[in-house]
N, C-alpha and C positions, 0 to 999 in steps of 0.2 A: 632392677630390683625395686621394689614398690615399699613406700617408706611403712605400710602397715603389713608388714611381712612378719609374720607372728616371730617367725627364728630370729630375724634382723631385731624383735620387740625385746627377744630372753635374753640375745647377745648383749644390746644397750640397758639392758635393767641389771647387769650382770656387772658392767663394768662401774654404772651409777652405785650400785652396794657396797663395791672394793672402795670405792670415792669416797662414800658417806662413811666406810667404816675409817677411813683415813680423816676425816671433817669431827667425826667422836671422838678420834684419841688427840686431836687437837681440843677440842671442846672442855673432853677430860682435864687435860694439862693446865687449860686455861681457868677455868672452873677452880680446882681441886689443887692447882698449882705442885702436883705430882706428877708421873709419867704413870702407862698402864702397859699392858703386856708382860713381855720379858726384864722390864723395868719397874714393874710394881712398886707404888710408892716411894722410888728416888722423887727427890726435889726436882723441881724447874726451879735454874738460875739465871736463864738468859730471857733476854727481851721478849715481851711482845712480838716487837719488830720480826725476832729472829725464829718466834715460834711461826708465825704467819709464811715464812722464807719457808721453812721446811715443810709447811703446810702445801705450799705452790710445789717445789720438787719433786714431791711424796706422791702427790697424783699425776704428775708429769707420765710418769710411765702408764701408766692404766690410758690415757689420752691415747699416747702414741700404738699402744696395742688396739686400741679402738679403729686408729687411721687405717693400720694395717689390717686389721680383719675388713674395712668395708671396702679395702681395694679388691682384697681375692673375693670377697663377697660379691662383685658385680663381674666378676671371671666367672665364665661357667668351666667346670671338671670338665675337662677333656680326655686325659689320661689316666684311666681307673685298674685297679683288676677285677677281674669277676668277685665279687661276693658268695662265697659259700658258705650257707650259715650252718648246715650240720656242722661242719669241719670245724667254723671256729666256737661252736658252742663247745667240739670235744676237746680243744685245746684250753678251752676255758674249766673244764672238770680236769683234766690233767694235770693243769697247772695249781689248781686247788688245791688237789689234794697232795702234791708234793711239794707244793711251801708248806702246809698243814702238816705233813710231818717232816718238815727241815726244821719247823718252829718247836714241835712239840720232842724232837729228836735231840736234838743240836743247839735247839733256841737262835736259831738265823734270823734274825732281822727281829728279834724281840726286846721292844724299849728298855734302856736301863740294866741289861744282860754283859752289855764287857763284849770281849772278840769269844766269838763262838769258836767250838774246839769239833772238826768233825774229821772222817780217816781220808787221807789224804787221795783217796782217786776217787774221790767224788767231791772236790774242792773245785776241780774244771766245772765240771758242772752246775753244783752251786753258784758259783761266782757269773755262770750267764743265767741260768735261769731265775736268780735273785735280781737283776737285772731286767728281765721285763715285765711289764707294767700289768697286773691282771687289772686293775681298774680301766686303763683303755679298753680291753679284750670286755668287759664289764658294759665301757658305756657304749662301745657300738652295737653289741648283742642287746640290749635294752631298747636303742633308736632302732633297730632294724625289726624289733617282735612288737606285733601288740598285745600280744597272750599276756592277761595282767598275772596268771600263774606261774609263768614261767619269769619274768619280772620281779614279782616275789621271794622266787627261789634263788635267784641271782641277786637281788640286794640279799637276801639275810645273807646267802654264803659271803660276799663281800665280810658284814660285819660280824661275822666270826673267825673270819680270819683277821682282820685289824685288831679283835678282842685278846684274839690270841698273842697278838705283838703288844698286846698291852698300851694299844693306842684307839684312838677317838677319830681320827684325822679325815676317815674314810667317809665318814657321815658330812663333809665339805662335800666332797666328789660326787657322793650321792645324792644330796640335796641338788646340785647345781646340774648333772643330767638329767635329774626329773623334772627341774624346774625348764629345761630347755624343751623336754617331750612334750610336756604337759603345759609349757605356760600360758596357753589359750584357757584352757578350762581351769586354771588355777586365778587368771586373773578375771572370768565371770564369775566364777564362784564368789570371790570378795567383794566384787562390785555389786552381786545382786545379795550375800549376805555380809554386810561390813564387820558385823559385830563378832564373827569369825576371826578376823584381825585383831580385833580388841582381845578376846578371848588368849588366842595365840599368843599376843607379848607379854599377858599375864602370868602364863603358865611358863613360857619361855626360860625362865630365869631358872625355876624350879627343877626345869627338864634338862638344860643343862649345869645346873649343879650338882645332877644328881648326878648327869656323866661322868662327869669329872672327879667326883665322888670315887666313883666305882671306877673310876680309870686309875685314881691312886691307890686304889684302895690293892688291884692288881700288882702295882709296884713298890706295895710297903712303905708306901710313902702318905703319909698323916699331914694333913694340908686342911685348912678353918678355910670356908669360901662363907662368904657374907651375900643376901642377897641382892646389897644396895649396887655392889661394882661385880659382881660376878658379868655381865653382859658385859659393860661396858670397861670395867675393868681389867679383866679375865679374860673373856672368849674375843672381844671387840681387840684386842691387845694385840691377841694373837693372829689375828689376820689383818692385822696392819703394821705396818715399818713406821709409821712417824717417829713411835719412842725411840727406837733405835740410831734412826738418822740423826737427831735430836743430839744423841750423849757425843757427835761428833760436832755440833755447836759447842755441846758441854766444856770440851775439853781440845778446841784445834792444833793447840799448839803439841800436847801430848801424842792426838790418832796425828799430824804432820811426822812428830820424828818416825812412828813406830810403821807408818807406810815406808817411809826409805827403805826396810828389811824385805820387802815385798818383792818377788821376783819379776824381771819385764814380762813374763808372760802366765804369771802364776791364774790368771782366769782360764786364758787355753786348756793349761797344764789340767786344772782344778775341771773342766771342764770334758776331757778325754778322760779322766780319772773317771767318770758320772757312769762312761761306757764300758771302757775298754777293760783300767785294772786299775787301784788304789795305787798303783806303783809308778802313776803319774802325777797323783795330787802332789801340791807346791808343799814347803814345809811351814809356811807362811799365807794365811789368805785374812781376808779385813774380819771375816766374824771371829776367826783364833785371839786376832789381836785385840777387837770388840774385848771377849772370853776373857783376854790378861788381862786388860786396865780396868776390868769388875773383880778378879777373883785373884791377881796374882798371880797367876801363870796357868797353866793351858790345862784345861780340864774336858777330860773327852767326853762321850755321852750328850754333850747339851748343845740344845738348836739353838743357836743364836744365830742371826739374821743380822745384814747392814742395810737390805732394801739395795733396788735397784741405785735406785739414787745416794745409798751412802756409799756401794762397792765403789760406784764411778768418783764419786769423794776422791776415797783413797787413791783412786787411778790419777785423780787430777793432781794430790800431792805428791804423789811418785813421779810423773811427770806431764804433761800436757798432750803429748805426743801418745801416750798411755792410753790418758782417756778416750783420746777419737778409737785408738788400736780396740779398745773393750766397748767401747758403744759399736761400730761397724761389728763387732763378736754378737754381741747380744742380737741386733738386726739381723744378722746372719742366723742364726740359730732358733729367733722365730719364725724368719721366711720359711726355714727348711721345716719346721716342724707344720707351718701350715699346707706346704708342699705336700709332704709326707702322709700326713692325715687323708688332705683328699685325697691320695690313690687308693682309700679306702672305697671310694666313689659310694657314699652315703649323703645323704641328702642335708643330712648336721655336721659336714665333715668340718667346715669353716667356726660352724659353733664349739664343734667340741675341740679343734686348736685352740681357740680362744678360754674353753675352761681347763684346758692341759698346761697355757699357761700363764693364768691370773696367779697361782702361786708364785713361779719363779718370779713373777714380779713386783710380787710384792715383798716376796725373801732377797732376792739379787744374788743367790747362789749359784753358781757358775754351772755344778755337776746337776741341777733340778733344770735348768735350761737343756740341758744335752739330755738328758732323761728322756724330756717331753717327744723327740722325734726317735728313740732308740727303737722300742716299741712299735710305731707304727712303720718300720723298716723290715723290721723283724715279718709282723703278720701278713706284710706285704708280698716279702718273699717264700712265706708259708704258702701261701696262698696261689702263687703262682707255679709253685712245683706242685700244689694240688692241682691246678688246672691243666699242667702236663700232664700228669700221672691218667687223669682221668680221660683227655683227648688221647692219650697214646692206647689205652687200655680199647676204646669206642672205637680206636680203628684194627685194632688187634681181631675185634669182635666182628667187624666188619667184614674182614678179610676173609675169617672163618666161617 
């Protein structure tokens, strides 16, 4: 692998962004002597010292995702299946349009909605195909056409079905495969017109307040964004765990008792739950209990995050033994997703593991780690009953 490898260039500029968005909400804190994110204007009480600690932790994991993508990065795929793209473009319209009307039916997977109520012999169903990831199915159809037509028509559908969930989220996933297509001619473009950049962080703010705007405006929900911390505040927040890990300085003696309640294996459990069926989630996991010591006890609906680095926290106070058990979980569960991906045998298979899972780590949620390889197991084996179906058919034909 040759160090100007343009993919090797989007993958490293990818994990440097998660860095720096983690180095701003430190800045912030410091600065502003507030947190940002999911902690919007709480105080900072603890040290320097202790902010600088969580500053080092916090990026700990984007590091160690970086080692592992450039070990399989210098593996070549051996083990792929064929690539069909009619087939998985028509899984990608199928699946469309029946989360599009499980959402507009049912409200399935629509932000701030409550448990969806739908007739019960199409809950099997539901429950797996709510389950896999149209945004995978999305970005390897994207890395495999260069038709910018057909491109076009797969991001918008993307984000109208996120509109429709009454979420934003989808425009991370999107930016971050076209920056991995595209990052050669994205990163001439700036260098031979800079003021392009300048331009962009101007309007930036603007363009995402207005999201956000129109994203609550969806949920009934009346929210003042300002445009001094909207960025940095606001969106920068949310794609970083510092504040998060931080309210576990806040407070150790408090997150120590309340991990004891934690079950030995409630990441597994939390984790199989992601796949299989909610009827494995723990009753107890470290963002619930995050959840209580903000609001008083457990409030369903809301993302809260510990970050990789706060989950393993809680593992370490639960017990030592714990933590190694959930850190070999979490390695396990990126190998297998980078595994998993490349049987895609796409040329970005290694890049797009790595943006399937810069969230899980920067959230540290157990079931978003199981997620990230469910998916590409799934279209794996689609794919290869397609390649029977059609060799058995070619010899059918043969015969005749």
């Amino acid at each position: 692998m040759r160090s100007d490898d343009s993919l090797f260039r989007a993958a490293k500029y990818i994990i440097i962004m998660f860095s720096l968005f983690v180095f701003i909400s430190f800045c912030y804190a410091v600065i502003t002597k507030t947190y940002n994110g999911d902690f919007l204007g709480f105080k900072v009480s603890i040290s320097f010292g202790w902010l600088v600690l969580n500053l080092f932790i916090s990026v700990l994991p984007f590091y160690f995702l970086f080692l592992i993508y450039k070990r399989f990065k210098n593996k070549e795929i051996r083990k792929s299946v064929r690539f069909r793209y009619p087939y998985v473009e028509i899984l990608f319209y199928l699946l469309f349009f029946w989360q599009l009307f499980l959402i507009i039916s049912f409200g399935v997977g629509k932000m701030t909605a409550g448990v969806y109520s739908a007739p019960s012999f199409l809950l099997p169903v539901i429950q797996v195909s709510n389950r896999l990831s149209l945004g995978f199915i999305y970005s390897i159809l994207v890395f495999r056409t260069d038709k910018i037509r057909k491109i076009i028509l797969f991001t918008t559908m993307m984000i109208i079905l996120s509109l429709s969930k009454f979420s934003i989220g989808i425009f991370l996933l999107i930016g971050l495969v076209l920056f991995v297509k595209y990052n050669s001619k994205c990163f001439y473009i700036l260098k031979r017109y800079k003021i392009l950049l300048i331009v962009g962080l101007l309007f930036s703010s603007v363009l995402v307040k207005s999201l956000y705007i129109y994203r609550n405006s969806l949920r009934g929900v009346s929210t003042e964004y300002d445009n001094t911390n909207i960025l940095t505040g606001v969106l920068v927040g949310r794609l970083s765990s510092f504040a998060n890990s931080a309210q576990i300085f806040e407070s150790p003696g408090v997150f120590f008792i309340s991990a004891q309640q934690l079950e030995y294996f409630y990441f597994q459990k939390q984790a199989l739950g992601g796949f299989l069926s909610g009827k494995f989630l723990p009753r107890d996991t470290p963002e619930s209990i995050m959840i209580n010591s903000k609001h008083g006890e457990n409030i369903k609906n809301v993302s809260y995050m510990t970050g990789t680095q706060g989950n393993l926290i809680f593992s370490l106070f639960k017990s030592p033994l714990l933590l190694l058990l959930n850190v070999c979980s979490i390695l396990f569960l990126v190998f297998l997703t980078f595994r998993t991906t490349r049987l895609m045998g796409i040329e970005q298979a290694n890049e797009l593991a790595l943006v399937l899972l810069v969230n899980p780590m920067a959230s540290g949620v157990a079931n978003e780690f199981s997620s990230a390889f469910f998916t590409p197991i799934v279209i794996w084996i689609y794919l290869l009953f397609v390649s029977a179906f059609i060799s058995i058919n070619k010899q059918k034909t043969e015969i005749i």
